[in-house]
C-alpha positions as CSV (number, residue, x, y, z in Angstrom):
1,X,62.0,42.5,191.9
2,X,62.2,39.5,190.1
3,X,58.3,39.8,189.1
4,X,58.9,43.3,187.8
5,X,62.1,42.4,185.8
6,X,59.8,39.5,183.7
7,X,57.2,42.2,182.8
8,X,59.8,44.4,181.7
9,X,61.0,41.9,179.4
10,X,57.4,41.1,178.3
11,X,57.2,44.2,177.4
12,X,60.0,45.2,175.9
13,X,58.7,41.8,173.2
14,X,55.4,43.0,173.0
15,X,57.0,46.2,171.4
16,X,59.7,44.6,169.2
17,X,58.3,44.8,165.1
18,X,57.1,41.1,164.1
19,X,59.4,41.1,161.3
20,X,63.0,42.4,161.4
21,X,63.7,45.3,158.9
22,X,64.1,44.2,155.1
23,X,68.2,45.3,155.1
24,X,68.5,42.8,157.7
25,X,67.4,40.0,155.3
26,X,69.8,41.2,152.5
27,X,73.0,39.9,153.0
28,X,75.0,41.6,150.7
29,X,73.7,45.3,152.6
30,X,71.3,46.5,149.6
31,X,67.8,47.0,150.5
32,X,65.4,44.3,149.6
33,X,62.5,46.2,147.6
34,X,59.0,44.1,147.5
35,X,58.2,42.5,144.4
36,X,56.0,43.6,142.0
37,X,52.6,41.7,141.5
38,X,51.6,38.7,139.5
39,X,50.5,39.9,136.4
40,X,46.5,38.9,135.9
41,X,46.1,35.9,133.6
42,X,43.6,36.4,130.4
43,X,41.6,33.4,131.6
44,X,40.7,35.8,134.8
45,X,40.2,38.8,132.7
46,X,37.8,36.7,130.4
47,X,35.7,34.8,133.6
48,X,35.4,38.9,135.0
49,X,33.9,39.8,131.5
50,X,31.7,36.9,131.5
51,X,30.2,38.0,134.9
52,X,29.5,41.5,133.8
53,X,28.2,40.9,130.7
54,X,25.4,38.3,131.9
55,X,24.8,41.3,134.3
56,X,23.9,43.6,131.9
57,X,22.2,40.7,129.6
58,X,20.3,40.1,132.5
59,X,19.3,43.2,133.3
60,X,18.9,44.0,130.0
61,X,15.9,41.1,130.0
62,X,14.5,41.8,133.2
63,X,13.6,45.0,131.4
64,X,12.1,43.8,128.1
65,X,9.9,41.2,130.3
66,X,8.6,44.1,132.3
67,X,8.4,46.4,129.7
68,X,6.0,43.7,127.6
69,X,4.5,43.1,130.6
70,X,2.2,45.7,131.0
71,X,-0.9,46.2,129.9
72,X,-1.0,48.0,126.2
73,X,-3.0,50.9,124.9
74,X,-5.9,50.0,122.2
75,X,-4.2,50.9,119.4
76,X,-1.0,48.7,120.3
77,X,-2.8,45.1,121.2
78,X,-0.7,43.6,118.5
79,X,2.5,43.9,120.8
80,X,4.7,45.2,118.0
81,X,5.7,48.2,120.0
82,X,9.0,49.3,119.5
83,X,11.1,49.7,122.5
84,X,10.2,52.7,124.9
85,X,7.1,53.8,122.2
86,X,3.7,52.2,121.4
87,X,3.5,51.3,118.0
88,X,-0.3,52.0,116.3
89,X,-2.4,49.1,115.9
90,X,-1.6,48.0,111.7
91,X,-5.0,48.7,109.4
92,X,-5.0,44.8,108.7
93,X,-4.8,43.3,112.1
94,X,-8.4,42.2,113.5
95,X,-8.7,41.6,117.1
96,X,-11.2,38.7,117.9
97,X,-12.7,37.7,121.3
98,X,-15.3,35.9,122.7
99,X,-18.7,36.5,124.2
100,X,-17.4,36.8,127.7
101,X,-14.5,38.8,127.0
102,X,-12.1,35.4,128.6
103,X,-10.1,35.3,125.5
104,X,-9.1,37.5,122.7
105,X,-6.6,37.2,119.7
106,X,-5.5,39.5,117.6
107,X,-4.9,38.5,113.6
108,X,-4.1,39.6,110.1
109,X,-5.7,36.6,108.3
110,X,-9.4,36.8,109.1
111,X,-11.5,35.8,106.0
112,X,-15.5,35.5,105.9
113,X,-16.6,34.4,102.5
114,X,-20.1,34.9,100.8
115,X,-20.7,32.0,98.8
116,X,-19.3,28.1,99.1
117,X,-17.0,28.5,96.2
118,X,-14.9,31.5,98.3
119,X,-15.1,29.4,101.0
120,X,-13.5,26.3,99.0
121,X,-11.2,28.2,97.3
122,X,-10.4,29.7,100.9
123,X,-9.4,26.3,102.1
124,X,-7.8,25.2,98.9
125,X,-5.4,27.7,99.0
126,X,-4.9,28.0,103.2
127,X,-4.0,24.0,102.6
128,X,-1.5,24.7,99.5
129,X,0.5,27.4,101.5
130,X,0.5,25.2,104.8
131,X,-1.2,28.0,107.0
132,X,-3.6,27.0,109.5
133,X,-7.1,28.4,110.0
134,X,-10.1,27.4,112.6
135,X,-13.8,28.1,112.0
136,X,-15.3,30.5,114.6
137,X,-18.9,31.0,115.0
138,X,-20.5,34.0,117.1
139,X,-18.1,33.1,120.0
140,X,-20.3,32.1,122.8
141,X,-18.2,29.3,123.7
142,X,-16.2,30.3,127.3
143,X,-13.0,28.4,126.2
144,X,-12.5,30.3,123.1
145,X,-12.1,27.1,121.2
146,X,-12.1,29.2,117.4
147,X,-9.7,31.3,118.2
148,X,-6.2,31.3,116.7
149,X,-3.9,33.9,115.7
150,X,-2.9,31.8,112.7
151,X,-6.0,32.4,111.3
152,X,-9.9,32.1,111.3
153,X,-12.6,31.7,108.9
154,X,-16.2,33.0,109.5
155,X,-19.3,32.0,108.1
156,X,-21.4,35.0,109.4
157,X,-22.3,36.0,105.6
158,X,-23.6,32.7,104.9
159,X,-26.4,32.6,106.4
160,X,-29.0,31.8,104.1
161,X,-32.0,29.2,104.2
162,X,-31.6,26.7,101.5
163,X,-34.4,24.3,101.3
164,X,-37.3,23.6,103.7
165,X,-39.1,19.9,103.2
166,X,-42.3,20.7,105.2
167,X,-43.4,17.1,105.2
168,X,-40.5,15.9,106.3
169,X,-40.2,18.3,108.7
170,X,-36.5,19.0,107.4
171,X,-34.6,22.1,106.6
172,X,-31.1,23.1,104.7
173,X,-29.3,25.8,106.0
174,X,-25.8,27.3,105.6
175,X,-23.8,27.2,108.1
176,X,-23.9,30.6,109.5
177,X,-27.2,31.3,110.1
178,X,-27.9,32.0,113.5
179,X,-30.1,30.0,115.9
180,X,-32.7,33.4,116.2
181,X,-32.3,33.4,112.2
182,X,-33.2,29.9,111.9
183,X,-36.3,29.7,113.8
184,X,-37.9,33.1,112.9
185,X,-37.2,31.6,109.2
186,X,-39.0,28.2,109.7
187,X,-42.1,29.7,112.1
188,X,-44.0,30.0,109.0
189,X,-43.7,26.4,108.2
190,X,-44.6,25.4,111.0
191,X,-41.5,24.1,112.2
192,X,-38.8,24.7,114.7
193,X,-36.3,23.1,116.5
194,X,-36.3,20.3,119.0
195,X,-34.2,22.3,121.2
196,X,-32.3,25.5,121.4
197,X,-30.9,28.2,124.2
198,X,-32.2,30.7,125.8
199,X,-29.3,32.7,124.3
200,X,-30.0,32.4,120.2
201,X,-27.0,34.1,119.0
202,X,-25.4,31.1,117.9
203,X,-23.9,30.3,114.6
204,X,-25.7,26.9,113.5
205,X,-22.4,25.3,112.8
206,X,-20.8,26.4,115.5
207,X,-23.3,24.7,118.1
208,X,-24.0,21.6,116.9
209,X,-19.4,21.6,116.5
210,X,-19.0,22.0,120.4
211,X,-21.7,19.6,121.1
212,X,-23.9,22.0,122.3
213,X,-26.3,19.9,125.4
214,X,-29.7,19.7,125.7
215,X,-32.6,20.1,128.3
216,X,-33.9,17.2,130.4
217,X,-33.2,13.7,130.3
218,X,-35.4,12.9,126.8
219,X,-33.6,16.0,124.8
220,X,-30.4,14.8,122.8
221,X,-27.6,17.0,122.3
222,X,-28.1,19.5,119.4
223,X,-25.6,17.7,117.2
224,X,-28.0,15.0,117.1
225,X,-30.3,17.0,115.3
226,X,-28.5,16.9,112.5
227,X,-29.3,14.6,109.5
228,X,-26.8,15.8,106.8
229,X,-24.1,18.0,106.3
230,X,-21.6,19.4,104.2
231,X,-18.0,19.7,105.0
232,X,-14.9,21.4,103.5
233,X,-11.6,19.9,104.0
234,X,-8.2,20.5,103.2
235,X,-7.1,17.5,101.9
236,X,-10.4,15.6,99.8
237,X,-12.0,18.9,98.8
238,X,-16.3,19.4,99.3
239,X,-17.5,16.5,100.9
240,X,-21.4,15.3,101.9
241,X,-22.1,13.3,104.9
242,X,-25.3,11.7,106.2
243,X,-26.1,8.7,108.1
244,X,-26.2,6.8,104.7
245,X,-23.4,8.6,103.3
246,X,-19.9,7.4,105.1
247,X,-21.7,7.1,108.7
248,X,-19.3,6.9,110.5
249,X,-17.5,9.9,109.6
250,X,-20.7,11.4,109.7
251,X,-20.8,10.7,112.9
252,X,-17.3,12.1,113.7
253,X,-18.0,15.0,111.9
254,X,-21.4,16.3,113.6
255,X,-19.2,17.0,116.6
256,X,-16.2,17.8,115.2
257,X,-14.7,21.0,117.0
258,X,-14.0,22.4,113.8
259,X,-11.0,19.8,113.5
260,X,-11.8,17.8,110.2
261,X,-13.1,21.3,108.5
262,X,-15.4,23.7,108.0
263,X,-18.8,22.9,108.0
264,X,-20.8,24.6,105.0
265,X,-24.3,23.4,105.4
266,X,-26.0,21.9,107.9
267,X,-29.7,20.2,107.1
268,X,-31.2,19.5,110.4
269,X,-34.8,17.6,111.9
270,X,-36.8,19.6,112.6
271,X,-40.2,19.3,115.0
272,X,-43.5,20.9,115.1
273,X,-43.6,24.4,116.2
274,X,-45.5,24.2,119.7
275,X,-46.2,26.7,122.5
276,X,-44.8,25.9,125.9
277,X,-46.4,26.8,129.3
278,X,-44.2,27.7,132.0
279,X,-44.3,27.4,135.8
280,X,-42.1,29.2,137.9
281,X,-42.2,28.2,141.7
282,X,-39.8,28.5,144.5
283,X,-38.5,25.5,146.3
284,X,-36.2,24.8,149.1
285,X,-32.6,23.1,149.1
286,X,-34.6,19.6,150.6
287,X,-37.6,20.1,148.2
288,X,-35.2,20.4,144.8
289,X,-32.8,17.5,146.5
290,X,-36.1,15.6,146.7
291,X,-38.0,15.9,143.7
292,X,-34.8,16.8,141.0
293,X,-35.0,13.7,139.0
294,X,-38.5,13.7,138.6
295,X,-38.5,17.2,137.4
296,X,-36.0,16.6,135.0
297,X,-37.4,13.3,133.9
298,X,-41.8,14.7,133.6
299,X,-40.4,18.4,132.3
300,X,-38.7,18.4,128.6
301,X,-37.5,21.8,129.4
302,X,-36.2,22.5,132.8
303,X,-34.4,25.4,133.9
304,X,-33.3,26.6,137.7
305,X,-32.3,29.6,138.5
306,X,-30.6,29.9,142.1
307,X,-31.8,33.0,143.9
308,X,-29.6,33.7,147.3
309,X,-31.4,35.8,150.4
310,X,-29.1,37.4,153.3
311,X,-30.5,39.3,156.3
C-alpha cells in the first residue's frame, strides 16, 4: 500500500506544469504578459549585410572566372568579350605564335619596317612614348622568347644581301634574311655557312640572338659566326659593333636575346661551299654508348635519330 501511495505521488509530480501559471507570479492579480523582444542592434543588421553581399560578390566572381575561362571562338582571341556575348576580333589586333603552336599573343602594335631608317625611327619613337617592343624572328624558338603583347618588331622585309667579300669569304646581310635565303644567295660565290639546321626557316638575327648551337664538338655556336653587326637601340641611337669596335659589347651583343636592341645587320664568316657525304647506319643502345664520343669528335656533322621497334 505504501509502495502504491509513492507512485501516486510521483505521478501526480510528473504531471504538475514546470512553471506555475503567469497570474500566480503577479502579485497585484493582473496577468503578466511576456515581453516584447530586444530590438536588433544596427551593428547586427550591418555584419548580416556584409555576409550577403560577399555572397553575391563571390558568386558574382566565381562566374566571371568561369566565364573567361573557357576557350574563345577565333574571332574573340583578344578576350574583350562583353559579358554573356563574344565580341569580334578588332581589324588591328594581330595574333602571333610560334612554330610549334606552344605560345601565342595577340597585339595591336606589330610593326615590320622596310628599310633601316623605319626601323630607327620605329625605335626612336617606341623609346620616346615609353612602350616596349621585342624583336621576333620566324618563331622557331619553343619558349616563345619574341613574343610580347606590348609589342613586336619584325624584320621579315629586310631581308636583303648587302655586300659579299669573296676573298674574305665574308658576307653583309640584313637582318631578316632567312637562313634558306642566305645560302641559296651566296652558292654562287662559292660560299656558305659553317653551320646551319636542318630546318632553314630562320631569321638570321633571330639565330645567332638565342645562341642558336652547333654540330659536333669542333662546330661553335652560330653566334660565333658573326664578325660584325649593327644594332638599334633605344637609348644611343645606330650603333656598329665588331671585335675591334667596343669588343666587349660586341660580345654581349652577338647573343643578346633581343635585350640591348634590334639587330639590323649581321655580316657573318663565311666557309667554302663543300658537298657532304652521308652515312646512315643502325646501331644498338651498347654500340652508340660505346662509340658516342668518337662519333661526335671524327664527324663535323652528326645527327641521330632514335627509331623505337615493339612486337
Amino acid at each position: 500500500m505504501l509502495r502504491s501511495l509513492l507512485l501516486r505521488r510521483s505521478n501526480a509530480r510528473s504531471l504538475r506544469p514546470p512553471f506555475p501559471p503567469l497570474r500566480t507570479l503577479c502579485t497585484s492579480g493582473q496577468t503578466l504578459t511576456p515581453a516584447p523582444p530586444p530590438p536588433i542592434s544596427s551593428s547586427a543588421s550591418e555584419k548580416e549585410f556584409r555576409k550577403y553581399a560577399g555572397y553575391a560578390a563571390l558568386a558574382l566572381f566565381s562566374g566571371a572566372a568561369t566565364y573567361f575561362s573557357f576557350p574563345f571562338p577565333e574571332n574573340a582571341k583578344h578576350k574583350k568579350a562583353q559579358i554573356f556575348r563574344y565580341a569580334p576580333l578588332p581589324e588591328d589586333l594581330h595574333t602571333v605564335s610560334n612554330w610549334s603552336g606552344t605560345h601565342e599573343v595577340q597585339t595591336r602594335n606589330f610593326n615590320q619596317p622596310e628599310t633601316l631608317a623605319d626601323l630607327e625611327a620605329l625605335v626612336k619613337e617606341a623609346h620616346e612614348k615609353k612602350n616596349r617592343i621585342r624583336p621576333v624572328g620566324s618563331g622557331l624558338s619553343p619558349n616563345g622568347i619574341g613574343l610580347s603583347r606590348s609589342g613586336m618588331v619584325n624584320l621579315a622585309l629586310m631581308d636583303k644581301v648587302l655586300e659579299v667579300d669573296k676573298e674574305k669569304k665574308r658576307v653583309r646581310v640584313q637582318a631578316g634574311i632567312r637562313v634558306q635565303q642566305l645560302v641559296d644567295a651566296i652558292q654562287e660565290y662559292g660560299l656558305t655557312l659553317q653551320n646551319f639546321a636542318s630546318i632553314r626557316e630562320q631569321q638570321i638575327g633571330g639565330i645567332i640572338q638565342v645562341g642558336a648551337h652547333g654540330t659536333g664538338a669542333r662546330l661553335p655556336p652560330i653566334d660565333e659566326q658573326v664578325i660584325g653587326m649593327k644594332l638599334v637601340t633605344p637609348a644611343k641611337g645606330t650603333i656598329e659593333l665588331s671585335k675591334d669596335k667596343d669588343p666587349e659589347l660586341f660580345h654581349l651583343a652577338r647573343c643578346g636575346l633581343g635585350g640591348l636592341g634590334v639587330v639590323a645587320e649581321v655580316t657573318l664568316q663565311c666557309v667554302e661551299r663543300q658537298e657532304l657525304l652521308e652515312h646512315t647506319y643502325v646501331s644498338t643502345l651498347e654500340e652508340i654508348k660505346k662509340n658516342h664520343k668518337l662519333s661526335v669528335a671524327d664527324f663535323p656533322y652528326p645527327s641521330l635519330n632514335s627509331i623505337s621497334l615493339y612486337p
